[in-house]
N, C-alpha and C positions, 0 to 999 in steps of 0.2 A: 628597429628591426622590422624586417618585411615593409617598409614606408613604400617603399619605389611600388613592391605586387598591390600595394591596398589602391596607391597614384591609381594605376592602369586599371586593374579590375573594377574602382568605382567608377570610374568612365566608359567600360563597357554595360555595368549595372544600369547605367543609367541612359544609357543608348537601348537596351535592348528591354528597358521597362517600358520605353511607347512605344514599342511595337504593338501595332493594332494587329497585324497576322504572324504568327510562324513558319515560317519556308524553310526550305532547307537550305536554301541561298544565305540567309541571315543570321540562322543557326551556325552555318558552314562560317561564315564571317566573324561570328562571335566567337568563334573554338577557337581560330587562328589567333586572335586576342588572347585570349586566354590561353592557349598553349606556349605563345609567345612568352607571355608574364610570367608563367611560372617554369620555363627554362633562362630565362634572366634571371629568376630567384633561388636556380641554380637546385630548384626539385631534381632530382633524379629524371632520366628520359624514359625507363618505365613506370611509373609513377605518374607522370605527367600522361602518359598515353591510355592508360589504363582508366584516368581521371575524366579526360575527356571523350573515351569510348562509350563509360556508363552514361555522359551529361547530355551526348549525342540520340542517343539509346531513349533516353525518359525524354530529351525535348524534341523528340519527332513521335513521341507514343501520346497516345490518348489522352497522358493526366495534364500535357499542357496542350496541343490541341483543343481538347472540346473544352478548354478552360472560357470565362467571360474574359477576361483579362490577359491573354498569352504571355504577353510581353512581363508581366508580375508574377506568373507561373514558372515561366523560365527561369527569373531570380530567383526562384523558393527553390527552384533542382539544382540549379550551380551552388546556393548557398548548402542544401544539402548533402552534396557529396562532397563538398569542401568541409564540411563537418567529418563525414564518414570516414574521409582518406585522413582523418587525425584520430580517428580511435571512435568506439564505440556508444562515448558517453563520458559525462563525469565521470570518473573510478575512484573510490578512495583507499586509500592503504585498509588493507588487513590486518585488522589487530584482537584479534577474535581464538587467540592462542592461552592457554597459561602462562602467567608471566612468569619469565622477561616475554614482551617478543622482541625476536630479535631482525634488524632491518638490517641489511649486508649492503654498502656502497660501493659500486663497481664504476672502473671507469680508465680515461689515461689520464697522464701527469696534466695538469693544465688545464683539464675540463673544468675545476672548481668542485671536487670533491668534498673537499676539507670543509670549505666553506658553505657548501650548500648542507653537510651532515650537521655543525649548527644551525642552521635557519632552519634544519628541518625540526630539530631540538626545540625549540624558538615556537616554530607552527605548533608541536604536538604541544606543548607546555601549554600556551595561551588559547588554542583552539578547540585542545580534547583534554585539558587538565592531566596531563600525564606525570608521571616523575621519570626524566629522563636521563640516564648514561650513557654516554661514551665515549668510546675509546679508539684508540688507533693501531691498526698493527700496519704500518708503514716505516717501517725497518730501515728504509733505505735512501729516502728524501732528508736533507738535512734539515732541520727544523719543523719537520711536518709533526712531530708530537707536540712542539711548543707551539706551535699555529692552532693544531684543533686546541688544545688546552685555555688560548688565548681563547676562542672565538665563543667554544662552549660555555665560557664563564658571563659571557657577553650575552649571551643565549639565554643564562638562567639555568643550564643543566650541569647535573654531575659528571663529574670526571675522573676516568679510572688514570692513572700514569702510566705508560710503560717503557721500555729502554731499547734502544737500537742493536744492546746487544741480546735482547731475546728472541727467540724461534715466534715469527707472526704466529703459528699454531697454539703456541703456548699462552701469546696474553689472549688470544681468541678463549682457549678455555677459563682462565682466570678470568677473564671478562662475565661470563657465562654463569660460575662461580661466588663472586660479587654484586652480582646483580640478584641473583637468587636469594643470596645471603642479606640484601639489605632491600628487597622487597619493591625493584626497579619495575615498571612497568613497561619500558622500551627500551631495550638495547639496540643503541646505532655503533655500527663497527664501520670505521674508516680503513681502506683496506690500500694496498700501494698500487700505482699506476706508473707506465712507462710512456715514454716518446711515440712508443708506437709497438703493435699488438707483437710480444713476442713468447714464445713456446710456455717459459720459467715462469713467467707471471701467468700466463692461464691455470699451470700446473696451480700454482700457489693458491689463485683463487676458488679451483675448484675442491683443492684440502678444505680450506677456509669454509668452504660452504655444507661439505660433508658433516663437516664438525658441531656447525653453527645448527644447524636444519633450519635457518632463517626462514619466518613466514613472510619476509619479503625480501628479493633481490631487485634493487634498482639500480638501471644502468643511468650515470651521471654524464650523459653527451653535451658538448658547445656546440648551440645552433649555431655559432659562426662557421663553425668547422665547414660545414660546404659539405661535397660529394665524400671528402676522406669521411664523413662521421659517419655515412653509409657501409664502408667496409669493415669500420671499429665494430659498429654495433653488429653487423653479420656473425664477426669476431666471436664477440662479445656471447651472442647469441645461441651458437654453435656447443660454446663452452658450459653454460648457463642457464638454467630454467630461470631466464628474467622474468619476474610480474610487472614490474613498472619501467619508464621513464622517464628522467627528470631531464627538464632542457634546461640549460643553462645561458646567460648571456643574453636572452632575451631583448633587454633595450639597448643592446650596441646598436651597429650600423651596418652591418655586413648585411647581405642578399638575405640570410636565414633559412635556405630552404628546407635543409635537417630538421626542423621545426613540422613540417611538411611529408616528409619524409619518412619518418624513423618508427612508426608505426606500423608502415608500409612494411620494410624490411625485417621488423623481430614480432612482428605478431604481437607483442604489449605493449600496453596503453600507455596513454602521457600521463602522468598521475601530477606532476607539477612543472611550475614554469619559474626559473629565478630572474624576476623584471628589474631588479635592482642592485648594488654592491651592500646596499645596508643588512645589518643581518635578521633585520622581519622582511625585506625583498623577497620572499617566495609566494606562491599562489598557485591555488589549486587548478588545475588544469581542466580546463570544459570544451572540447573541440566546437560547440555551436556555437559559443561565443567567441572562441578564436573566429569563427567564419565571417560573424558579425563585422567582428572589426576589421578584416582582412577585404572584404568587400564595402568596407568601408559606412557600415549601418555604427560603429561605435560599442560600447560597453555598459550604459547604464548601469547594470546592474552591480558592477566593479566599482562603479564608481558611488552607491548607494553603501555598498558593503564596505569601501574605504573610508568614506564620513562617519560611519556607526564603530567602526575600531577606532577612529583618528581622533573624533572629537569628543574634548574634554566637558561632558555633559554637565558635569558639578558647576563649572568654570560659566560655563554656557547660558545655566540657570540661574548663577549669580547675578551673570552680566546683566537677563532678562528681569529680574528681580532690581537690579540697579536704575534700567531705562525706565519700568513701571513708575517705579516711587520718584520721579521726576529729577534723583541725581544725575550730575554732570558724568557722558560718555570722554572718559583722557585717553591719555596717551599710554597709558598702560592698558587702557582694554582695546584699543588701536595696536599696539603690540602683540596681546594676547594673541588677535585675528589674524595676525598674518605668522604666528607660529603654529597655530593651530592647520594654515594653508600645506605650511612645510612640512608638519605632520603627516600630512593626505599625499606626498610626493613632490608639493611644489604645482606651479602653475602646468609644466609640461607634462607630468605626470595626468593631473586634471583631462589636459585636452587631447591626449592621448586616447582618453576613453571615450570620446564626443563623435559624432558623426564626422563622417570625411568632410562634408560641405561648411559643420562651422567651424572645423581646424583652417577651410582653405580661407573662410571668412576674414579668420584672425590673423593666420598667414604665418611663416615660421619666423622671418624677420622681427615683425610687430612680439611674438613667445619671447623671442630671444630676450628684446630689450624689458617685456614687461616683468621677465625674473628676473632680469638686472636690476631692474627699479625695485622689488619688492625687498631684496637683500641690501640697498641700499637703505630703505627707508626704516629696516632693521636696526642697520648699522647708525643711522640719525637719532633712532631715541635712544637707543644704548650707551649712545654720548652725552644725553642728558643726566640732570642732578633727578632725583626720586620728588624731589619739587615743584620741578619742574615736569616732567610728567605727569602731577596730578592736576598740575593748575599753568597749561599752557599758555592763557594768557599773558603770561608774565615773560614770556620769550621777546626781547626785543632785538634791535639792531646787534649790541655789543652780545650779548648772551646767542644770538643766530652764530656771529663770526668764532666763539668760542666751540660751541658744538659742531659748525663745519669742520673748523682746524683736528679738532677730537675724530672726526667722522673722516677724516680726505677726503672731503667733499667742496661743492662751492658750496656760496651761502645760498646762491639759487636754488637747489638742491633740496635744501632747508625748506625755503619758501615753498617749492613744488610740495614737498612733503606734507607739509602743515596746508595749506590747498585743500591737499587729499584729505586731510583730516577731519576737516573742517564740511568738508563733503558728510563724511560719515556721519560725522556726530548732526549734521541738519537731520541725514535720513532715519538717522535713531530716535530723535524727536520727533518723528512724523510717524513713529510704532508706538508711541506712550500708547495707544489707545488699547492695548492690548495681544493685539493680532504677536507679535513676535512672543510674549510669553505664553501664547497659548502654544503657539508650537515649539517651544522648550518643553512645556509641561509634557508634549505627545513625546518630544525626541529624550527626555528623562523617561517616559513610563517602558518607550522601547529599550532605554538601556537597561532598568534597572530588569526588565523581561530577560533578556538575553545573558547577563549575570545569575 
């Protein structure tokens, strides 16, 4: 999502940081760029104009003029109102009520309701230790009870049942009822959505919300959606005292400018972004760091906060505790590494959050093949005997040919693998000396902090 505005935008970022003066000739060249990029990204035309009036506004004013630097000054106002025009700031949900509180999901059919009211389940559980319920009053989707029902379990949270033939009002108060009664600390209500904004579903969700006094209404939009998510969420808006938005679809491939946008139009923040179909795929929504990565500076921080949830520390300091005492690195802590990658999203996930120059370094091409290689070298030990993985030595010609036939692999494939392995295990005996367990011991002290 947004790949093509990050393309264009960091080649302008990166034109207009050597500039040694600011003109208005150059500034005037650099808007066009950028106005450009962000109506291919299919922003809204006032949004986009509005965007570039302020950026025009601050790069012909004093704080980049008398700057030592113009051309690096100018980057800090484009990357700042590219922040601005997404919300105000981190925001996090409101939960500051007596329990339940109750969270209202709004949205139409297809934006990913359902699914995102688990992953939201999911977040609150493992990030603010909550006990979570919900429920669904979607009365009128076929399977939409047996979906949330599936997804929440998946989640880790509680799940109220309810039946297609009751009044959505009705399990909203039972919901309400239940919660209170077994001592829930967040109620999420999945509510129905249609094809497209009509009268009866407003009506419904604004009973729904009378009822609920939800201390949060978040609208569930598809950044793919394009310009129509603009007029949902006005919809939407009109109907609703939204607090949040959650964008959904995040790492498809569409333009995404809704992304961009939808802040613009309902006056509430982006409180989450769902980057993945898994259901821990969500993530808390930070406009400066969307900017980051949109002009192509990357995610660090994302990518810090991904390793600290992902990696299996126990696991980690075993391994670190195995290289010290001078035992053999196998094919099972060779395996561990590369689940522990897929844990973190995978190598695209990874370079996703890297500056624009080392994704162009690696190249999309070179990505593609090198998750194909990791999921095969997967699939190669997994076709080994548990013997065989502790003491690979013992792999020869006949025992190669066995485990490629197991793998649908060649045997070359084999050989690459074991290569690679063989890699590691040298560079693991050149940390005997310490250095890697000591930074187990720091990345154990940070876990067991954060626990």
């Amino acid at each position: 999502m947004l790949n093509n505005l990050t393309q264009r935008l960091s080649r302008v970022v990166k034109t207009i940081r050597g500039e040694a003066r600011i003109t208005e000739a150059n500034v005037a060249d650099m808007l066009r760029e950028v106005r450009l990029a962000l109506l291919e990204a299919d922003v809204a035309l006032p949004v986009v104009r509005e965007f570039t009036a302020r950026v025009k506004d601050k790069a012909l004013g004093q704080e980049v003029v008398g700057s030592l630097s113009p051309g690096q000054a100018l980057v800090g106002v484009v990357h700042k109102e590219l922040a601005a025009l997404m919300g105000p700031g981190a925001v996090g949900l409101n939960l500051a009520v007596q329990p339940p509180a109750v969270v209202l999901m709004a949205g139409l059919q297809g934006a990913g309701k359902t699914t995102t009211t688990a992953k939201l389940a999911k977040w609150l559980i493992e990030r603010q230790k909550k006990k979570v319920l919900t429920v669904s009053c979607d009365v009128y989707r076929p399977a939409a009870i047996a979906q949330l029902q599936t997804v929440s379990q998946q989640a880790g949270a509680e799940f109220l049942p309810s039946s297609p033939d009751e009044k959505p009002l009705d399990i909203a108060k039972r919901a309400i009822a239940h919660a209170r009664a077994h001592h829930i600390d967040v109620l999420l209500v999945d509510t129905a959505g249609r094809l497209a904004v009509d009268a009866e579903m407003m009506r419904e969700i604004a009973d729904l919300h009378a009822a609920l006094a939800p201390i949060e209404t978040l609208f569930v939009v598809d950044a793919m959606q394009g310009q129509d998510a603009l007029a949902t969420a006005r919809a939407f808006h009109d109907a609703l005292p939204l607090t949040g938005i959650v964008l959904t679809k995040l790492d498809g491939d569409a333009r995404g400018g809704a992304a961009l946008s939808v802040h613009h139009v309902t006056g509430a923040p982006v409180k989450f972004a769902g980057v993945s179909e898994k259901i821990d795929g969500l993530e808390a929504f930070d406009p400066t760091r969307m900017a980051d990565r949109i002009l192509g500076m990357g995610d660090v921080v994302a990518l810090v906060e991904e390793a600290q949830r992902s990696v299996d520390i126990q696991a980690a300091q075993k391994l670190a505790q195995k290289v010290k005492s001078g035992e053999q690195f196998d094919l099972n802590d060779f395996l561990m590494q590369l689940q522990q990658m897929n844990k973190m999203g995978g190598l695209q996930s990874l370079m996703d959050k890297l500056p624009a120059e080392m994704q162009a370094r690696a190249g999309q091409a070179d990505m593609d093949k090198a998750s194909r290689d990791v999921r095969r070298m997967q699939g190669i030990i997994c076709s080994m005997t548990p013997q065989e993985r502790r003491k690979p030595d013992l792999i020869k010609a006949s025992r190669k040919r066995r485990i490629a036939t197991g793998a649908g692999v060649q045997v070359q494939d084999v050989n690459r693998m074991l290569g690679q392995f063989e890699q590691m295990r040298d560079m693991m005996k050149k940390m005997k000396g310490g250095k890697l367990f000591k930074m187990m011991q720091r990345m154990g002290g940070a876990g067991t902090a954060r626990r």
